[in-house]
C-alpha positions as CSV (number, residue, x, y, z in Angstrom):
1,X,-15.9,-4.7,-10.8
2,X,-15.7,-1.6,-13.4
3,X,-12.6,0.0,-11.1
4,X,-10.2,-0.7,-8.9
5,X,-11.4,-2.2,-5.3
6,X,-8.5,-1.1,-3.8
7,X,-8.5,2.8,-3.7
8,X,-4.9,4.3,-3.9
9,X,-2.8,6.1,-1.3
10,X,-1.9,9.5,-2.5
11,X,-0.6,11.8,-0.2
12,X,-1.2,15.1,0.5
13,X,1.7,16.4,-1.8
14,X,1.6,14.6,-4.2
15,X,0.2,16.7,-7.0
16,X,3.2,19.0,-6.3
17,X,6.0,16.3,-6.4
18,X,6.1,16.8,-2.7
19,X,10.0,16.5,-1.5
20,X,10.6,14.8,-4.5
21,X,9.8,17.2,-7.0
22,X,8.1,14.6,-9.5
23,X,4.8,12.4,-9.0
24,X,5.9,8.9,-8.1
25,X,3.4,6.1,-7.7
26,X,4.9,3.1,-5.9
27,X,3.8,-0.2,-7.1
28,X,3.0,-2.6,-4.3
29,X,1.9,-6.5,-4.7
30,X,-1.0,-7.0,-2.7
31,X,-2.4,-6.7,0.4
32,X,-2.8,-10.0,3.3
33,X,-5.8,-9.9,5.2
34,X,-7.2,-13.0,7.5
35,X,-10.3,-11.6,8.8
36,X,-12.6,-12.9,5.7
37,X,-12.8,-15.5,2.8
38,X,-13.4,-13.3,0.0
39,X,-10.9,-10.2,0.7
40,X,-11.8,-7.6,-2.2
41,X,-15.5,-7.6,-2.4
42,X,-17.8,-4.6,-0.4
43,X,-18.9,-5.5,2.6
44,X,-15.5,-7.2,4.3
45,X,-14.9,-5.5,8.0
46,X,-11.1,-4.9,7.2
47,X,-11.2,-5.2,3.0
48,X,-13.0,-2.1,2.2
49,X,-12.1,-0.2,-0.4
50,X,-9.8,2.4,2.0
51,X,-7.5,-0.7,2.8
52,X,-4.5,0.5,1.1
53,X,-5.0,4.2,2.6
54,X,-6.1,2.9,5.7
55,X,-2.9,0.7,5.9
56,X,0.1,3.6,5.0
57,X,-2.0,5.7,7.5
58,X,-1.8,3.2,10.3
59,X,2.2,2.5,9.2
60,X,2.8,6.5,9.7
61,X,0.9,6.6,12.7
62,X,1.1,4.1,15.6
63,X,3.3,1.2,14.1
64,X,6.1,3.2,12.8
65,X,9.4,1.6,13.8
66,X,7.3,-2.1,15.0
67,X,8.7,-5.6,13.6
68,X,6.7,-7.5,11.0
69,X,5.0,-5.9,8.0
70,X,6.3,-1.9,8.6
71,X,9.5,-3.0,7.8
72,X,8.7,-3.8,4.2
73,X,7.6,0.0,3.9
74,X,10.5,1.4,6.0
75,X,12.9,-0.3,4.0
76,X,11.2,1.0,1.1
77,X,10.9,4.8,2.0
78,X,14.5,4.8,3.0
79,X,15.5,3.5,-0.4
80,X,13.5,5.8,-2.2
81,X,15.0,8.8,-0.4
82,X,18.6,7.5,0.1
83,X,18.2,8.2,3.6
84,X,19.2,4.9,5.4
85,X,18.4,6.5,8.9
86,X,14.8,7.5,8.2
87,X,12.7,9.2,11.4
88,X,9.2,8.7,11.6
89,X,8.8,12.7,10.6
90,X,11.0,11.6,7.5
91,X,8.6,8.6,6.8
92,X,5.3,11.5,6.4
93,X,7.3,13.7,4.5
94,X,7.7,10.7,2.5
95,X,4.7,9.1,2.2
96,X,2.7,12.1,1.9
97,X,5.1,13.0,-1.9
98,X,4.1,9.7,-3.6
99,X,1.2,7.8,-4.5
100,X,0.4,4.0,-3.6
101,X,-1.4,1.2,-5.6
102,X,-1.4,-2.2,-5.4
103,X,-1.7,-4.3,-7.9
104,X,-3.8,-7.2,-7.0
105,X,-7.3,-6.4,-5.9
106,X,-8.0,-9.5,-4.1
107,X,-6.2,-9.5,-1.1
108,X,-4.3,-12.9,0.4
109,X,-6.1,-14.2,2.9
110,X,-3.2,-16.4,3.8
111,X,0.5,-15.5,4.9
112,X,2.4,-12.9,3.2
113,X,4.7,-14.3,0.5
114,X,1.9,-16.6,-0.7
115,X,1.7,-17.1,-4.0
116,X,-1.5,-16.3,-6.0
117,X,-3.0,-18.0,-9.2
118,X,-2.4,-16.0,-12.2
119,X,-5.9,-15.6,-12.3
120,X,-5.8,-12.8,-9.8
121,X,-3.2,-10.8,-11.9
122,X,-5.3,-11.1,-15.3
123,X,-8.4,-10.1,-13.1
124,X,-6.2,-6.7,-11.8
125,X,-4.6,-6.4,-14.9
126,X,-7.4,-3.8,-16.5
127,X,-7.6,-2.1,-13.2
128,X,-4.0,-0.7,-13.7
């Protein structure tokens, strides 16, 4: 792999500094998948390379405000902005000022808070 699997989320305003007024890339973990073995190589039905975009698009649009993993992103976005009562209009205002990497290119094919091998992060470590 010569680049990053995992393409980044960066939203629409983010060249601008969107409501923030500065770029800001958030720096995620990794992504948990448990449809294939080998999450991070082509050809996975879920692990393609618009995972991450695919993901923040699917948090904005029909499970914004669900239990389970959106609440790791709507705690997030309401830290960032201060706002503890974030709306979903808040959330793409949000979402769409920053951009969104991951860090590990492989994702977990087991349950979230998993621990990986070091391997994995010397492996993602040049694609950052």
């Amino acid at each position: 792999m010569d680049r990053p699997f995992f393409e980044p989320w960066i939203g629409e305003n983010y060249e601008s500094g969107g409501i923030f007024g500065k770029k800001i890339l958030a720096l995620g973990d990794s992504h948990y998948c448990d449809s294939c073995e080998d999450c991070g190589v082509a050809g996975g039905i879920r692990c393609n390379v618009d995972f991450t975009k695919n993901t923040i698009k699917e948090y904005l649009g029909r499970s914004y405000g669900t239990k389970g993993w959106p609440t790791t992103y709507k705690k997030f976005e309401r830290t960032l902005s201060g706002n503890l009562n974030t709306e979903k209009s808040d959330a793409i205002s949000i979402w769409n000022s920053i951009a969104f990497y991951n860090f590990l290119q492989t994702a977990n094919n087991s349950y979230a808070r998993t621990a990986y091998l070091d391997e994995y992060y010397d492996k993602s470590l040049p694609y950052f």
